[in-house]
N, C-alpha and C positions, 0 to 999 in steps of 0.2 A: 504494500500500500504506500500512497505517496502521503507527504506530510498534511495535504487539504484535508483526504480522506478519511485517516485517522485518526484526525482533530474532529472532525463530524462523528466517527466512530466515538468517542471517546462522552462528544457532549449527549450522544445517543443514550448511553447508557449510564447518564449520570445522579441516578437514581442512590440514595445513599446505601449501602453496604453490597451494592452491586459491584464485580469483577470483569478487569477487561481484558483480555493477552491480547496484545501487541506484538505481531511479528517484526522487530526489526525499530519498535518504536521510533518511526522516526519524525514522531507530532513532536511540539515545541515543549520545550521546558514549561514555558507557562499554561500551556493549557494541561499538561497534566498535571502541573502543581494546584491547579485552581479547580480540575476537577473532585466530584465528589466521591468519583471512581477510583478504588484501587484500580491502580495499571499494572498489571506485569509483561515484563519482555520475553515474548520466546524466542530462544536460540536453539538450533541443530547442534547436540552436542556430541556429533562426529566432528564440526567444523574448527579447522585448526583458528579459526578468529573470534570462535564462541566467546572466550572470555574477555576480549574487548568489546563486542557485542555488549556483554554484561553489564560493562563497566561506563557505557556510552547511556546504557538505558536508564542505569540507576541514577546518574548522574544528572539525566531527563526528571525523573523523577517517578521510574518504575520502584514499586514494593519488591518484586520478590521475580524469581527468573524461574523461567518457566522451560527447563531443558527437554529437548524431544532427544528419546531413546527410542530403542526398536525401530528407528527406519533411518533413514539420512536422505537430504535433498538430491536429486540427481536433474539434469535438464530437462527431462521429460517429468519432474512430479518428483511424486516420494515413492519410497519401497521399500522393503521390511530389512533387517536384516538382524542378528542376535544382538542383545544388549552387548557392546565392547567395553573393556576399560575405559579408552577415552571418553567415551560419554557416562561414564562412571565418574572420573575424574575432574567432567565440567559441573557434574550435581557438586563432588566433594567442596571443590573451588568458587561456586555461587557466593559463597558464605567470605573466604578470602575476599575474589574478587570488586564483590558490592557491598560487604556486610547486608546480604539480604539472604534468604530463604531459597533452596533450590530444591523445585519441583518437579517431582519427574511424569510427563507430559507421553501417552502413547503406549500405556501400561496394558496390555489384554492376556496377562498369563498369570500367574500365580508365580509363577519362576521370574518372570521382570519384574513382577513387585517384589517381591525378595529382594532381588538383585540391586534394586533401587533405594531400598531398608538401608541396606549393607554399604551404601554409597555416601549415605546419610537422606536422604531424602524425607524433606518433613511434610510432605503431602502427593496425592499422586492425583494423575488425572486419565481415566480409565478412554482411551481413542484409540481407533483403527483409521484415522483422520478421514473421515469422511468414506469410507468403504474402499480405502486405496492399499487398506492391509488384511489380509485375510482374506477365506472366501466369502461371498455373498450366497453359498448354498444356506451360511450357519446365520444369525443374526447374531452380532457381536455379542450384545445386552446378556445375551442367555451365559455368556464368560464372566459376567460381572461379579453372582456372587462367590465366585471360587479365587476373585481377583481378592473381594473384601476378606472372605476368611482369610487371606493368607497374610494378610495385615495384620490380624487381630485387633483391632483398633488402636494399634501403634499410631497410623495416622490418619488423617481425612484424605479419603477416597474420593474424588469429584468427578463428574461424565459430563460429555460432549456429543456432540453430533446424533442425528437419528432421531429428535424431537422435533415431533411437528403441529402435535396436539398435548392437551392437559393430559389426558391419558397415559402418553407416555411418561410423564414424567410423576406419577403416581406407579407405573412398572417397575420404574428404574426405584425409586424409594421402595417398592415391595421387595428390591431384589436385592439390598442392601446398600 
């Protein structure tokens, strides 16, 4: 997104204890200082420039970074691939690099939520980004709750994408 868009993005959702992620943050300092919106920055944390990325948003005045695991950016889109260290080591260093909170963003296993525990991650956010990881035989959602037990309520669990109605998101709370 360009920096007009985002800024619009941003006063969209300025609802108070409403949440924005920000790809790339790159709205101005004042508008997300002035919003009522936490902003957080997502970064690819395959990408060797993740951690300036971090350090540009919190400086904007992102809360907290919001790392994608399990896929990495390629030219054509995103695509899956195992949680690696490196993106392991962009959750560990959220905290160095911004003193902010690093989230690990892309979570559909039980085993990447572990693996993002272990990283230190203090919140997870349960995406297949938009149906571009996994099949589309299974509906993501139905992974959820084997995502939540494997947390224990270590930390907050959060979901994206696939709501389109109230209903849905009365599934997603039935399903942990």
């Amino acid at each position: 997104l360009d920096s007009v868009a985002e800024a619009a993005l941003i006063r969209g959702a300025s609802a108070p204890n409403a949440t924005l992620i920000a790809a790339g943050a790159t709205a101005t300092r004042a508008t997300i200082r002035e919003s009522k919106t936490a902003v957080w920055c997502q970064v690819f944390g395959s990408d060797s420039d993740a951690m300036d990325g971090i350090k540009r948003a919190v400086d904007a005045g992102c809360r907290a970074a919001c790392v994608t695991i399990g896929a990495e950016q390629t030219p054509r889109g995103v695509r899956g691939v195992t949680v690696d260290a490196r993106q392991g080591r962009t959750i560990e260093a959220a905290w160095k690099a911004g003193n902010v909170p690093g989230i690990a963003k892309g979570v559909t296993s039980p085993a990447a939520a572990r693996q993002a525990l272990q990283h230190g991650a203090v919140g997870l956010v349960f995406s297949n980004y938009g149906g571009l990881l996994g099949s589309a035989a299974r509906a993501s959602i139905l992974d959820l709750p084997a995502v939540v037990d494997a947390v224990a309520g270590k930390v907050p669990v959060l979901t994206d994408g696939g709501f389109r109605r109230g209903t849905d998101v009365l599934k997603a709370l039935a399903l942990g």
